[in-house]
N, C-alpha and C positions, 0 to 999 in steps of 0.2 A: 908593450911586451910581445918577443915572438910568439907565432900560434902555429902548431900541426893543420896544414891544410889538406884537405883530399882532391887530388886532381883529377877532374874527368874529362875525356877529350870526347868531342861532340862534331859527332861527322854529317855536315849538312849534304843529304845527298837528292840530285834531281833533274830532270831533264833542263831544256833553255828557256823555255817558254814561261818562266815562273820567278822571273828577277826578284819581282816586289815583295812574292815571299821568303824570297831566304834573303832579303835584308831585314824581312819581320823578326824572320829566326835568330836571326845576328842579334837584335836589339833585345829580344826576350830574355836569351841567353844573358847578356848584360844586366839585364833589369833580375833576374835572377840571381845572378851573383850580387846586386848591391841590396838585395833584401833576402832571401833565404837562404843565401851562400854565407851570410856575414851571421847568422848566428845555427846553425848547421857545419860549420867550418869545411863548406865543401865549394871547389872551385872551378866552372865548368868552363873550358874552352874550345871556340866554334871551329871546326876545320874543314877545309873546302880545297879544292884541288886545284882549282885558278890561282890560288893565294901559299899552299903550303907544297905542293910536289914543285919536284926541282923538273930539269929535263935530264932525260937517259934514255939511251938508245941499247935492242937489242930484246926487245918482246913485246907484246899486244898493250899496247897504250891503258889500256883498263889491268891489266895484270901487272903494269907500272904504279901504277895508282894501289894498289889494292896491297902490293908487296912496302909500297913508302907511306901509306896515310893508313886504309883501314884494318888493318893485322893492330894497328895497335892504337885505335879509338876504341871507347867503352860503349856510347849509346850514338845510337841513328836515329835523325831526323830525316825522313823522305817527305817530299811534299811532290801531285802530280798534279795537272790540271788539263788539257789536251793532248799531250803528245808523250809516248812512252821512252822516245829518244833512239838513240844510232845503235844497234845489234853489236856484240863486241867478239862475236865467235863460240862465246861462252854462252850468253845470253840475250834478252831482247831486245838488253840497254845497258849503257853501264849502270846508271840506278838502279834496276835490276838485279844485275850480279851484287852490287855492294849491300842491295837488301839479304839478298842470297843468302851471302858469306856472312853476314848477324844471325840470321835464322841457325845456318847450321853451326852456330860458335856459341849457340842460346848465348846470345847478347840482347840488351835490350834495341828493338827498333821501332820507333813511332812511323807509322807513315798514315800520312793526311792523304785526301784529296777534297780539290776546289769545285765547287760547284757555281763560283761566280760568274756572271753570266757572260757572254761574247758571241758576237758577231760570227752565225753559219759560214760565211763568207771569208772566214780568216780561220775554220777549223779546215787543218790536214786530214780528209776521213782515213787513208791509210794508218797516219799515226794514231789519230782518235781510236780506229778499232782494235791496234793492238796495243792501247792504253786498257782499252775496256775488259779483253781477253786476259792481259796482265789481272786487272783488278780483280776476275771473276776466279782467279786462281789464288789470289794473295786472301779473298774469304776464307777459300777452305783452309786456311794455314792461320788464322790470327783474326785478332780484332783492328779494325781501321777506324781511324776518326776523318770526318768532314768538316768541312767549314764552307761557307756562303758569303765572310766578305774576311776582310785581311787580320781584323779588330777579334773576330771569330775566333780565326788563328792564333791569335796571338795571349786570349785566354785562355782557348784550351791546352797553350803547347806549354805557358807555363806552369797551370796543374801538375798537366803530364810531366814534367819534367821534376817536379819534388816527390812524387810518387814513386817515378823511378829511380833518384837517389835516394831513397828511402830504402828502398829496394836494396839497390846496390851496395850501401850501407851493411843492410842487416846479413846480405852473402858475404861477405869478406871475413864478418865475425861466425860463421856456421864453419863447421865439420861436415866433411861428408862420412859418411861408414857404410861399408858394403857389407852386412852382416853377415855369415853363411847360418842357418838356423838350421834345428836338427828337423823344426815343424813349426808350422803356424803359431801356435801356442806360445814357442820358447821366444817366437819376434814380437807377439803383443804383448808377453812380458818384458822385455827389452825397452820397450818404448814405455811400459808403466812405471818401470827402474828410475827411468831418467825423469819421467814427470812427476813422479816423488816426492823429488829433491828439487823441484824447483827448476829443472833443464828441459827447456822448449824442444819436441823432438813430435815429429810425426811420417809416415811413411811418404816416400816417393815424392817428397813437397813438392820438385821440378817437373812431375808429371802434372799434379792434380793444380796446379800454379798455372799451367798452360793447359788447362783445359782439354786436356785429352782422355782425361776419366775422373770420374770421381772417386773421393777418397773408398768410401764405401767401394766402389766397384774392384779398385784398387789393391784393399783389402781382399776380400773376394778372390782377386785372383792370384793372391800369392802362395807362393808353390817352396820350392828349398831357399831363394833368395828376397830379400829385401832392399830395399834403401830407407835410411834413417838419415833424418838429417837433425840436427842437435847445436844449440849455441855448448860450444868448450864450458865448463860450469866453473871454471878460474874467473871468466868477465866478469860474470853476476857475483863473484864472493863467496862459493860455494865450494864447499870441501870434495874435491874430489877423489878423496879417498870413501864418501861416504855413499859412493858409486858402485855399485857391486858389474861394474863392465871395466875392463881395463883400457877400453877403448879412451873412455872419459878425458883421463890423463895423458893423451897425447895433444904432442903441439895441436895450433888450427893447422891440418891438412887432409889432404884424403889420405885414410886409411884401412885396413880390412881386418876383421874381427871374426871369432867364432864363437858361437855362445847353445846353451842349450845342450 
């Protein structure tokens, strides 16, 4: 029998030095789809720029890549391990940029690094140190995972990888609403409306999600505006007339609302 599948394109991205693992990635990604893709009905495919860009001439080789493969992948896979790779004009590398351009499109991006061991003698310190300056920057922006041998990797990445279609999952089915509120009050009424009734809604999710405050703090600092974020209460079976926001009742999109 046909089946609705959800397709997610999977941008394996990383400097040269690091073959063995993004054929781990390749093989995860597989071993992914023939056990939690086959009853999840989600289907993830790996894309790589050696294998999917065509050739075109007439702008910066990474901004070829970037306008054909990753404009329109869902999640990143980065993997480093000595070397940060060749500057593109834009940035230090093109992995770099392509992590970049996820961060500012809040996309999801995994990126590893290897700590498997190798020979003094075969590290570039140029590259090594602005691998390391790289890393010491990509802290202050996010959480990073490690791994120590290939087998490492290739556990962690496929946790990570159901978490994140889980993830990506549960955004497709949210509303966004920018509420305008007359005052504090009339917004944590808003969000007590909808948890009523049975509609999952809390402030700012995409802030306190990425760890850039907490909800409380969050709270706290809200002033005439909000964000609410809410599953549509049509998914779960929920009368949406029994919503006292007219918001409720609109398709899944963003939309803006005034209340209070």
């Amino acid at each position: 029998m046909p089946k609705n599948v959800t397709q997610y394109s999977v941008l394996i991205a990383s400097p040269s030095d690091v073959m063995n693992e993004r054929y781990v990635i390749q093989q995860v990604i597989q071993d992914w789809n023939a056990s939690a893709g086959q009853t999840s009905g989600v289907s993830l495919s790996p894309i790589m720029w050696e294998t999917h860009a065509t050739p075109e001439m007439g702008d910066r080789p990474q901004a070829i890549i970037n306008r054909q493969l990753v404009g329109d992948c869902d999640i990143l896979v980065g993997v480093f391990w000595t070397r940060i790779g060749s500057p593109t004009g834009v940035a230090v590398s093109g992995t770099a940029e392509e992590i970049n351009l996820f961060v500012e499109a809040q996309k999801p991006a995994l990126v590893y690094f290897s700590s498997v061991p190798i020979s003094p003698s075969e590290i570039d310190i140029e590259q090594y140190q602005k691998l390391l300056e790289f890393k010491k920057l990509a802290r202050t922006k996010g959480l990073l995972g490690e791994f120590s041998t290939l087998e490492e990797l290739g556990v962690k990445l496929h946790a990570a990888l159901t978490r994140t279609v889980d993830r990506l999952n549960m955004t497709s089915n949210v509303s966004h609403v920018e509420v305008k509120a007359k005052d504090r009050s009339s917004a944590v009424e808003a969000v007590n409306i909808m948890k009523g009734v049975g509609v999952q809604a809390d402030f700012g999710m995409k802030l306190v999600n990425a760890g850039l405050m907490t909800r409380n703090e969050l709270i706290a600092s809200l002033d005439t505006y909000v964000d609410l974020y809410f599953y549509d209460p049509r998914i779960h079976g929920l009368d949406p007339t029994r919503v006292d926001l007219e918001a409720t009742t609109a398709p899944i999109n963003t939309i803006t609302g005034e209340i209070g």
